[in-house]
C-alpha positions as protocol buffer text, in pm:
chain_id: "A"
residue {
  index: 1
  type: UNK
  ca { x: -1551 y: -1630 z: 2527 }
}
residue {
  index: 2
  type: UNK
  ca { x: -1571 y: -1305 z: 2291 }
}
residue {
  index: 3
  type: UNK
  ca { x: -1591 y: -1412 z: 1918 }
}
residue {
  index: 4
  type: UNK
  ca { x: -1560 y: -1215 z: 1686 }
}
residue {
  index: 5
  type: UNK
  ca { x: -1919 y: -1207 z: 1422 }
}
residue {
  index: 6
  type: UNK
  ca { x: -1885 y: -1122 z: 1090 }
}
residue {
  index: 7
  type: UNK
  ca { x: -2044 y: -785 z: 991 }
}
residue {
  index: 8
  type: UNK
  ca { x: -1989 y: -511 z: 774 }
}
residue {
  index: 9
  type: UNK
  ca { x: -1738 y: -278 z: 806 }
}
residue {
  index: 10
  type: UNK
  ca { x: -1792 y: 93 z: 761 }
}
residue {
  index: 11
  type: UNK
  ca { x: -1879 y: 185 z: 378 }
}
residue {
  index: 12
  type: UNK
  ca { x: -1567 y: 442 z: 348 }
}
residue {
  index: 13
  type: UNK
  ca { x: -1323 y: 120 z: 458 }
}
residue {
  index: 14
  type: UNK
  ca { x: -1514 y: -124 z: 202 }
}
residue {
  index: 15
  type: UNK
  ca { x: -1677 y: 60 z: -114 }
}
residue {
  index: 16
  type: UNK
  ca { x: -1393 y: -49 z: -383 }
}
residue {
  index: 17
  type: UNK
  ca { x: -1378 y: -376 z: -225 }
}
residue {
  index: 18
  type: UNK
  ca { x: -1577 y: -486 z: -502 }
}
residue {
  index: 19
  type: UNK
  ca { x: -1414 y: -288 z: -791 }
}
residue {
  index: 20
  type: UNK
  ca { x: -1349 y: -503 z: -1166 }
}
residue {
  index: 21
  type: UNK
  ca { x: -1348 y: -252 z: -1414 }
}
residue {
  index: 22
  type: UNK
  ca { x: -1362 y: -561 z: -1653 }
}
residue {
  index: 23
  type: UNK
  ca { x: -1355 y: -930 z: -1679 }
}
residue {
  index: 24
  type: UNK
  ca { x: -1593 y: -1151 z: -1535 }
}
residue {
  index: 25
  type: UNK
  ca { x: -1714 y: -1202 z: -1183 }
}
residue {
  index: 26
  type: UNK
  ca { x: -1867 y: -1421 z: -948 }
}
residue {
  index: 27
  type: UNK
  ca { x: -1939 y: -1369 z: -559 }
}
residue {
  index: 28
  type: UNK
  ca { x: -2079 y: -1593 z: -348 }
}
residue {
  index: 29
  type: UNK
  ca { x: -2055 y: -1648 z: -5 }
}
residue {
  index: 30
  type: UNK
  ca { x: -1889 y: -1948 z: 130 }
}
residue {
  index: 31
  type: UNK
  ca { x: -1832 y: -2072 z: 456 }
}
residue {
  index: 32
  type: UNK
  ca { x: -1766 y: -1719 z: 577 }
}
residue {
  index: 33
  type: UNK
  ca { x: -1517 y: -1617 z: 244 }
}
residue {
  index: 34
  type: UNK
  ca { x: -1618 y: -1405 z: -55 }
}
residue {
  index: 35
  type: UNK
  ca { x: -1484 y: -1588 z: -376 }
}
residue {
  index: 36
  type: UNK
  ca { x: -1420 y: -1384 z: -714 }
}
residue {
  index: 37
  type: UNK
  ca { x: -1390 y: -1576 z: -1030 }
}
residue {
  index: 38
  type: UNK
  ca { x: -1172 y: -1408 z: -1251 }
}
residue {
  index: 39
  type: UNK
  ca { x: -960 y: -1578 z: -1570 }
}
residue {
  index: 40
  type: UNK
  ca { x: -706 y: -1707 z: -1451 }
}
residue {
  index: 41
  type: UNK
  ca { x: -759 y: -1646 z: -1044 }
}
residue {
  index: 42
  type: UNK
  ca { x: -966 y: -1805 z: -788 }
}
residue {
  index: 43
  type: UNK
  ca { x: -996 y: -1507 z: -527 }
}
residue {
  index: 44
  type: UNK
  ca { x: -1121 y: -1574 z: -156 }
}
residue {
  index: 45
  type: UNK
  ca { x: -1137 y: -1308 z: 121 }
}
residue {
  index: 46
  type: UNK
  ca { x: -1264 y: -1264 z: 434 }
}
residue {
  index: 47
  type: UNK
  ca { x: -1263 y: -952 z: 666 }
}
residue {
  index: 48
  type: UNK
  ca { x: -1392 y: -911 z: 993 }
}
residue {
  index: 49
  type: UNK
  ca { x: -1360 y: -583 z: 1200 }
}
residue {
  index: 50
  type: UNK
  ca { x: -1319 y: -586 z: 1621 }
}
residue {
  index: 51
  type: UNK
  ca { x: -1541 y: -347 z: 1647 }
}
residue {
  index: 52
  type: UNK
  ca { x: -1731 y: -60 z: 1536 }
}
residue {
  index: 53
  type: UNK
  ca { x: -1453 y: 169 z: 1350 }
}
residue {
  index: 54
  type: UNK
  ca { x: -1235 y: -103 z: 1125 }
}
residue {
  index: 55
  type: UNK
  ca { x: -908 y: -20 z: 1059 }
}
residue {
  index: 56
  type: UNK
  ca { x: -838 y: -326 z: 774 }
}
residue {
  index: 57
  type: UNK
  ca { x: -960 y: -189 z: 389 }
}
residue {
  index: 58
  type: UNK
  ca { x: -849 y: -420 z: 101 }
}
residue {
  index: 59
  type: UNK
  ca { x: -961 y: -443 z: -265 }
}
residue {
  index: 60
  type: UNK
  ca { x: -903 y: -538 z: -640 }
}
residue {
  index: 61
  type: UNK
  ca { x: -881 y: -410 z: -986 }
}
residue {
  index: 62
  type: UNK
  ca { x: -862 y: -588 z: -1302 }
}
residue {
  index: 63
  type: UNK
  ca { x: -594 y: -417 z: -1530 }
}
residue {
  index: 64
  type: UNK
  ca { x: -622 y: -528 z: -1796 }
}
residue {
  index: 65
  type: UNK
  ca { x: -411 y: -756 z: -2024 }
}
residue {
  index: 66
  type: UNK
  ca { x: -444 y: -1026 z: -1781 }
}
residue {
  index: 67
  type: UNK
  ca { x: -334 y: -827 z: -1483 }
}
residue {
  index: 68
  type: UNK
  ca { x: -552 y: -782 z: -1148 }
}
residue {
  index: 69
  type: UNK
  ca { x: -427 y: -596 z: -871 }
}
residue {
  index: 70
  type: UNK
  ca { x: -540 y: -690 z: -551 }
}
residue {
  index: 71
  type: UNK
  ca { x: -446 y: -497 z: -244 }
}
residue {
  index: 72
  type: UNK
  ca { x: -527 y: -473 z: 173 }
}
residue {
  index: 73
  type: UNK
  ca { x: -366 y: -258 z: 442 }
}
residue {
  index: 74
  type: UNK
  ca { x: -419 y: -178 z: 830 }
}
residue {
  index: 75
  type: UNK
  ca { x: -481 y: 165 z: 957 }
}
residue {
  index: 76
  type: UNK
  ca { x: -382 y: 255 z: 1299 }
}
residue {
  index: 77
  type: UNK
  ca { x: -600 y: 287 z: 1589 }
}
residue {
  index: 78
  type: UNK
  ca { x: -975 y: 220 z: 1592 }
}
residue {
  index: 79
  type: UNK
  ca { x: -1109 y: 566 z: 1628 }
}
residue {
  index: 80
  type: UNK
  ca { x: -1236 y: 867 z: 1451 }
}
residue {
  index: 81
  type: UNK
  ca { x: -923 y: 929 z: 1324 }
}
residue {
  index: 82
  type: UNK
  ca { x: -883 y: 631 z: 1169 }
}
residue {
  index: 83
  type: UNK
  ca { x: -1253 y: 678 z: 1019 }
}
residue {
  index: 84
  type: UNK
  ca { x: -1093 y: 1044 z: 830 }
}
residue {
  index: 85
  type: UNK
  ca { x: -757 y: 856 z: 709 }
}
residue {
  index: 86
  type: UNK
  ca { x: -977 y: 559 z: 579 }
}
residue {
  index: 87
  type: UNK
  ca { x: -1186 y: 796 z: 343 }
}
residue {
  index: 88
  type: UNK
  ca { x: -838 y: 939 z: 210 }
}
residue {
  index: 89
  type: UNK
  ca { x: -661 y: 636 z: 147 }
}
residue {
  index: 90
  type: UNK
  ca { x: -975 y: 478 z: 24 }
}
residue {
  index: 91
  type: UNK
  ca { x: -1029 y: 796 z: -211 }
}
residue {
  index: 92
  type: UNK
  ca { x: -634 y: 801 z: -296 }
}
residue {
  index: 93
  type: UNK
  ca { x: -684 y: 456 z: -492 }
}
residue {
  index: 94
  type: UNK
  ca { x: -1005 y: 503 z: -617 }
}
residue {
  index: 95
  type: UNK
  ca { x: -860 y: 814 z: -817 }
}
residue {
  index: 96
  type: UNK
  ca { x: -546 y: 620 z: -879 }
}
residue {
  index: 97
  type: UNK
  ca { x: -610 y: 253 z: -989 }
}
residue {
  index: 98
  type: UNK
  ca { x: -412 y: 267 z: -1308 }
}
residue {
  index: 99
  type: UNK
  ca { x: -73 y: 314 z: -1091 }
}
residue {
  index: 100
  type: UNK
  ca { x: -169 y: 18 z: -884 }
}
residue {
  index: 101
  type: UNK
  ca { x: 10 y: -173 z: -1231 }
}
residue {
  index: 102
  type: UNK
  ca { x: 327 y: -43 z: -1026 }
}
residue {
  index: 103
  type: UNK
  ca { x: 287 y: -118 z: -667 }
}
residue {
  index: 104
  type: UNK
  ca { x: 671 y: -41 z: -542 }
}
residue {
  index: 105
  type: UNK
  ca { x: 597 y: 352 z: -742 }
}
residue {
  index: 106
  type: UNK
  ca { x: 189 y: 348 z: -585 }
}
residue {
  index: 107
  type: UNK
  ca { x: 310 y: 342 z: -199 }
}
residue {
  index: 108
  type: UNK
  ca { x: 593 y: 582 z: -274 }
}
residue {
  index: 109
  type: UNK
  ca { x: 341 y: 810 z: -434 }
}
residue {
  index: 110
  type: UNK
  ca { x: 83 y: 757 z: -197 }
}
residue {
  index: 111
  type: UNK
  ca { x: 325 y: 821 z: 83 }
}
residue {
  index: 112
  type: UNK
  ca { x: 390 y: 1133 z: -52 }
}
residue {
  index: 113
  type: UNK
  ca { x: -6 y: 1244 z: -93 }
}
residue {
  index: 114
  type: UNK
  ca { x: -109 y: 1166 z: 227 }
}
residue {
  index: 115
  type: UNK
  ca { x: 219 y: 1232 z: 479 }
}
residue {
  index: 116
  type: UNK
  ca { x: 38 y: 1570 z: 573 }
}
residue {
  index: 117
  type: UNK
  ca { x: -273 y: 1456 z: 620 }
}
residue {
  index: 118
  type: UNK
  ca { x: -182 y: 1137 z: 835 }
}
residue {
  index: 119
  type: UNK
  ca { x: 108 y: 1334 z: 1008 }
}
residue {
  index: 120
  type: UNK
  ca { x: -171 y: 1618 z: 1165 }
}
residue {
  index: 121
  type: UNK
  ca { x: -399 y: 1326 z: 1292 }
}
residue {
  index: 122
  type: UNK
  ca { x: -134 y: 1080 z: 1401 }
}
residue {
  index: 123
  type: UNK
  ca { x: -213 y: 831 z: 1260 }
}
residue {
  index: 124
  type: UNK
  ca { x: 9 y: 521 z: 1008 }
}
residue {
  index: 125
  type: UNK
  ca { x: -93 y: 256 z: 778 }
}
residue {
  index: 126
  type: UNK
  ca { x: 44 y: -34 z: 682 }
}
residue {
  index: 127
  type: UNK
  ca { x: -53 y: -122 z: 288 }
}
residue {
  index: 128
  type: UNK
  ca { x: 25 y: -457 z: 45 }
}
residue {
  index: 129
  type: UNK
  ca { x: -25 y: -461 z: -309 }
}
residue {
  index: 130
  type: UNK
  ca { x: 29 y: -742 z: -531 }
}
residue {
  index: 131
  type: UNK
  ca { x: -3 y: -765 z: -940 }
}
residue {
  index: 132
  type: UNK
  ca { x: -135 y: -1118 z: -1082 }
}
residue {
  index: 133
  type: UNK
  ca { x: 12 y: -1125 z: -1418 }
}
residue {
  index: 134
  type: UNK
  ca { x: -171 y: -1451 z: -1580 }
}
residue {
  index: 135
  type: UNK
  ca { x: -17 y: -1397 z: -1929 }
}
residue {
  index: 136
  type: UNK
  ca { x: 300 y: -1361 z: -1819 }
}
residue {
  index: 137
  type: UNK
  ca { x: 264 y: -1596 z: -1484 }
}
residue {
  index: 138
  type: UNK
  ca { x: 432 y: -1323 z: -1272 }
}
residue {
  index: 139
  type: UNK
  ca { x: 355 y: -1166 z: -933 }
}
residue {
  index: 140
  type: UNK
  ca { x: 465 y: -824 z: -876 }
}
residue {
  index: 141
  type: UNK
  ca { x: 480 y: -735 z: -491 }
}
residue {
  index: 142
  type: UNK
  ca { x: 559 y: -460 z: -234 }
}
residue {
  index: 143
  type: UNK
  ca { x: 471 y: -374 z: 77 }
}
residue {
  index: 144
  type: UNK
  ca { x: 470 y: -79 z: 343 }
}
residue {
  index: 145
  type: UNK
  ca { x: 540 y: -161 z: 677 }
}
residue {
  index: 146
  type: UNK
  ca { x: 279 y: -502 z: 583 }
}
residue {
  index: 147
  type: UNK
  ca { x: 341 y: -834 z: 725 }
}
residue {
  index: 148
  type: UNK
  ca { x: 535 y: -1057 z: 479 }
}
residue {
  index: 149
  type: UNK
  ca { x: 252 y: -1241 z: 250 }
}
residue {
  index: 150
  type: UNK
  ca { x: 313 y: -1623 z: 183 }
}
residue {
  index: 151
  type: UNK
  ca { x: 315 y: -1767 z: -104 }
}
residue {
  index: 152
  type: UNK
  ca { x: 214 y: -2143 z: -189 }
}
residue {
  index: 153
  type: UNK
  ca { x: 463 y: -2297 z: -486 }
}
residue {
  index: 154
  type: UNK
  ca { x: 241 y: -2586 z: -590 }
}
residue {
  index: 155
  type: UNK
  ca { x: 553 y: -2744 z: -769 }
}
residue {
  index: 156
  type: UNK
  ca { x: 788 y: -2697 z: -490 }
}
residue {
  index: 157
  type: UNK
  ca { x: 509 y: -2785 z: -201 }
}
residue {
  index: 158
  type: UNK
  ca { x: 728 y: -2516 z: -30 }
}
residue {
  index: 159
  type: UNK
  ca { x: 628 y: -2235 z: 152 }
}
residue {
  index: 160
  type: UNK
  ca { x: 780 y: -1865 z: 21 }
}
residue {
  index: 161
  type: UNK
  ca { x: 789 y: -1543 z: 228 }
}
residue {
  index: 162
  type: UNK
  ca { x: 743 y: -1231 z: 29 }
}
residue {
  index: 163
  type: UNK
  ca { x: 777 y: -859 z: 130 }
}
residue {
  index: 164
  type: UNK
  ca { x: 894 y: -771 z: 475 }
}
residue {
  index: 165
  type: UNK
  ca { x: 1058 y: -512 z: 634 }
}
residue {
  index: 166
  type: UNK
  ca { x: 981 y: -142 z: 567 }
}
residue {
  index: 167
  type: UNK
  ca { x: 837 y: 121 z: 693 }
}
residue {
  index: 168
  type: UNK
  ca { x: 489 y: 184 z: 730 }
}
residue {
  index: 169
  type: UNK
  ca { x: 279 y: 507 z: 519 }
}
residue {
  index: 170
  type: UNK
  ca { x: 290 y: 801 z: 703 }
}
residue {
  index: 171
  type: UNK
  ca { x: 633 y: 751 z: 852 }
}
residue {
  index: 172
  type: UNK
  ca { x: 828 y: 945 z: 598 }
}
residue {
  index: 173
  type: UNK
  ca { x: 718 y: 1142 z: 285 }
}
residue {
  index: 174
  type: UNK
  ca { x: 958 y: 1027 z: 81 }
}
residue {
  index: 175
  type: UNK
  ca { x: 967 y: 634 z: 128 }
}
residue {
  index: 176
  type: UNK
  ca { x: 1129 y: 413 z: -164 }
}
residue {
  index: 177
  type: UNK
  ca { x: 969 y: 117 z: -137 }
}
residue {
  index: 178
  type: UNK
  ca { x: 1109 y: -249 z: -304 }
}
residue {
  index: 179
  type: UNK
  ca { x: 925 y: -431 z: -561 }
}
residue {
  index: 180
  type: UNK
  ca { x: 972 y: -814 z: -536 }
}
residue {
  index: 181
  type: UNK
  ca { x: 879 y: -1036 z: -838 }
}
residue {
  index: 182
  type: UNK
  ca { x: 800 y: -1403 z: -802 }
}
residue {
  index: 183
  type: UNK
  ca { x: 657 y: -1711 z: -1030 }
}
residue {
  index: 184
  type: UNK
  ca { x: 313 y: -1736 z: -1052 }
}
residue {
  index: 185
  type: UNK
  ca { x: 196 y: -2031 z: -1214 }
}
residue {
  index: 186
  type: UNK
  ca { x: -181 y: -2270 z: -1210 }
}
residue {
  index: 187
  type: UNK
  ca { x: -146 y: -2447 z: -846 }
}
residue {
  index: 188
  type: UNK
  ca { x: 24 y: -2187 z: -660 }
}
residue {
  index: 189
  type: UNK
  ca { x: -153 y: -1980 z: -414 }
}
residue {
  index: 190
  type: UNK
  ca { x: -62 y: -1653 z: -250 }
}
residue {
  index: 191
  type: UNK
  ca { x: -237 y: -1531 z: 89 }
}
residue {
  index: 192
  type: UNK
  ca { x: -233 y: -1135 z: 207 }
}
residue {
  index: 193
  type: UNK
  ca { x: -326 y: -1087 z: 561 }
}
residue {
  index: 194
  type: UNK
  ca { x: -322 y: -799 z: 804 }
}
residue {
  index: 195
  type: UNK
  ca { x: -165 y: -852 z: 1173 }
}
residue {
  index: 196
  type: UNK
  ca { x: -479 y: -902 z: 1323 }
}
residue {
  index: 197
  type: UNK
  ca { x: -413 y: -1287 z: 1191 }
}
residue {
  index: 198
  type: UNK
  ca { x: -78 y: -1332 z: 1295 }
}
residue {
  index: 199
  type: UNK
  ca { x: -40 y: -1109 z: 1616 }
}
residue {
  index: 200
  type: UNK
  ca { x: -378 y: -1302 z: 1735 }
}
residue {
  index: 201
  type: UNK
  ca { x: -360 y: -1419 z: 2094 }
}
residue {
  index: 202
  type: UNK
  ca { x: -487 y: -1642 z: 2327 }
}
residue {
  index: 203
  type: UNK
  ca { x: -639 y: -1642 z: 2663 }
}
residue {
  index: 204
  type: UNK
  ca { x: -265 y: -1717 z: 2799 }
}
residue {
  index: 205
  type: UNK
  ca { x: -152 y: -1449 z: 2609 }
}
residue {
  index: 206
  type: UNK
  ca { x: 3 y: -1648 z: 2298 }
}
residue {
  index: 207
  type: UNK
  ca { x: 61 y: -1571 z: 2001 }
}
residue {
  index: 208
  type: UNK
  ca { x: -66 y: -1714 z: 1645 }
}
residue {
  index: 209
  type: UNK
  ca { x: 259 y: -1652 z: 1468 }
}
residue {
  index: 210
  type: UNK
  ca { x: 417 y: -1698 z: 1187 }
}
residue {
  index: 211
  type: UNK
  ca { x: 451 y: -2025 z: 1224 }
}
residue {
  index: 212
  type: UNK
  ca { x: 120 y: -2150 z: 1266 }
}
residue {
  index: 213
  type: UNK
  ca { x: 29 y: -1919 z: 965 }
}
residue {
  index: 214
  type: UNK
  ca { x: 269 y: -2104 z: 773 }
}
residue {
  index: 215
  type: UNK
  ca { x: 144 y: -2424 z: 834 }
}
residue {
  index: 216
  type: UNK
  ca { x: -184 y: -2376 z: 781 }
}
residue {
  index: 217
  type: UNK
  ca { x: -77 y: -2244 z: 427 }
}
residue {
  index: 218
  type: UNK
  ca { x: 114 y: -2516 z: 332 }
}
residue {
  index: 219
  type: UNK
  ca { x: -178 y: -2774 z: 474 }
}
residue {
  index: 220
  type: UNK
  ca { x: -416 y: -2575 z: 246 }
}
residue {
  index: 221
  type: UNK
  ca { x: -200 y: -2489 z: -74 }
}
residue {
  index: 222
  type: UNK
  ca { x: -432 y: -2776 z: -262 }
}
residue {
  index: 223
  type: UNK
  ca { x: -710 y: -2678 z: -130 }
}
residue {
  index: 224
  type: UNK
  ca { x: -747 y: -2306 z: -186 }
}
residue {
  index: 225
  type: UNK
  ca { x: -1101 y: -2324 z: -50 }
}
residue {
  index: 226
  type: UNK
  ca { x: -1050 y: -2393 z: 253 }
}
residue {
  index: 227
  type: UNK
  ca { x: -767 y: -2177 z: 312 }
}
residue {
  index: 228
  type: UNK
  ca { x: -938 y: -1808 z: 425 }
}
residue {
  index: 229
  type: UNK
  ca { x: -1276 y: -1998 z: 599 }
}
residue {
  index: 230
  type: UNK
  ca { x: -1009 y: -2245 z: 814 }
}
residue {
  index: 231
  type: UNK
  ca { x: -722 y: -2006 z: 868 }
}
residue {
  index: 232
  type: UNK
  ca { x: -1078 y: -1790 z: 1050 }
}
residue {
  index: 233
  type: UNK
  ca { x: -1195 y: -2057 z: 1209 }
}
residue {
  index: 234
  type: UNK
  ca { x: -858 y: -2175 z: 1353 }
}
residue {
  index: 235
  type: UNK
  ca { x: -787 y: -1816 z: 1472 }
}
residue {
  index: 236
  type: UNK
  ca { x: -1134 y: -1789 z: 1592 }
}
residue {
  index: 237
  type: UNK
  ca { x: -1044 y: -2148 z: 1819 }
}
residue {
  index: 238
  type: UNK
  ca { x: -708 y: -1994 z: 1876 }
}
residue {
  index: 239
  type: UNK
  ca { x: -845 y: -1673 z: 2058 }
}
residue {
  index: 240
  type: UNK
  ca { x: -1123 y: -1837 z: 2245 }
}
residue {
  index: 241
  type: UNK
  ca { x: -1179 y: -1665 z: 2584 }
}
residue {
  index: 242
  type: UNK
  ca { x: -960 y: -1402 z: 2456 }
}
residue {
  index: 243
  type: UNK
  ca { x: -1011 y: -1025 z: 2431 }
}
residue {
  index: 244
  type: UNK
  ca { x: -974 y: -926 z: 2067 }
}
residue {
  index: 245
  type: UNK
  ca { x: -907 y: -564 z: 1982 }
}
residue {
  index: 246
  type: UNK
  ca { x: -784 y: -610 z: 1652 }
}
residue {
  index: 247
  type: UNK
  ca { x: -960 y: -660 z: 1253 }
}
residue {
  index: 248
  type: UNK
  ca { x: -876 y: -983 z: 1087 }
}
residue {
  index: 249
  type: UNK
  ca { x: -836 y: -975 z: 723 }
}
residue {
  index: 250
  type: UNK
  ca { x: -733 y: -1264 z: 506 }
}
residue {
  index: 251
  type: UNK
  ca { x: -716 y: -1311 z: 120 }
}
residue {
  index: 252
  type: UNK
  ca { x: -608 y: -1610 z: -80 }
}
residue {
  index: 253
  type: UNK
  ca { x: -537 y: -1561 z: -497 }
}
residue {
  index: 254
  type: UNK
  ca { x: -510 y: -1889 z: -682 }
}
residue {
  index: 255
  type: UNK
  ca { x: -371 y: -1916 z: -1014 }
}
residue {
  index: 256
  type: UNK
  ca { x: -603 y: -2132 z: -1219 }
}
């Protein structure tokens, strides 16, 4: 059986993980999940590279006026290559956080700044950002290339894709890229993943899917707690005897 053992990634992939440029927060760790406390949002995240070089980074800004931006993406390959596009991504939104507000204009601007330097080492990322607007009980989305995040309508008990299909950073250098706007309201739950969660496989060579991933969601929508720690565990089970080659990277926001 290989498991995979939680560890740190490399400090260029992680080192705004942790950035709240106000607001309060908590962190704790719990049954394998990181939880931020911020007003209005319950935050829980877990990431755990394959191996030595990660390829998943992810992070969150407050914004102020109730808004926190919270954001993960998937670099390709697992190499030293990956290691140099990491550090410019990861310095991209450090120098940049105020645009995050805007996450449909942030990719497309960020595709832009870093076509050249992705294009001469080969290499692609996918990205997700998503705006919590407590104040206004909005979420702004958009995505590059990112699997479609699923969001938990506590009123509905439903289950509600968001994002999708487009193209990846590094593709073109002039990508538009959609911004989708949803409900947010106490009770619901969103949860950003990278495809190291759904494109899991077993030792016969199946995969986790979409719809497993769903209905783990929707078992876990009241129970926000659980949902990163289980939705681990059950792709840890998932996997056993498995090869895995890939980072897993999970994050739930709860409106509270």
């Amino acid at each position: 059986m290989t498991a995979r053992k939680k560890k740190k990634t490399s400090p260029s992939l992680i080192r705004i993980s942790d950035v709240l440029r106000s607001g309060s927060r908590m962190s704790t760790e719990e049954q394998g999940a990181v939880r931020y406390l911020l007003p209005g949002l319950d935050i829980h995240l877990s990431s755990i590279p394959a191996g030595a070089q990660g390829g998943d980074f992810y992070g969150m800004v407050y914004l102020q006026h109730g808004r926190t931006a919270v954001f993960a993406g998937d670099i390709s390959g697992h190499d030293f290559s990956s290691s140099i596009v990491a550090t410019q991504v990861i310095k991209y939104i450090d120098s940049h956080q105020d645009a995050l507000a805007f996450p449909h204009l942030f990719l497309h601007e960020m595709a832009d700044a870093l076509y050249n330097t992705l294009n001469s080492v080969g290499r692609f990322f996918t990205a997700a950002i998503c705006v919590a607007d407590v104040e206004r009980n909005t979420l702004s989305y958009a995505s590059a290339g990112h699997p479609p995040s699923l969001l938990f309508s506590n009123e509905q008990k439903r289950i509600h894709s968001v994002g999708g299909k487009s193209l990846p950073v590094g593709f073109d250098q002039n990508t538009a890229y959609e911004l989708t706007q949803r409900e947010f309201v106490p009770g619901d739950a969103l949860l950003i993943y990278t495809d190291g969660v759904s494109s899991a496989r077993s030792a016969d060579k199946d995969e986790f899917g979409m719809k497993r991933l769903a209905a783990h969601v929707l078992a876990h929508g009241n129970n926000p707690a659980a949902m990163v720690p289980g939705l681990i565990a059950r792709v840890n089970e998932f996997c056993a005897g498995a090869q895995t080659s890939d980072d897993i990277t999970a994050i739930c926001l709860v409106r509270t």
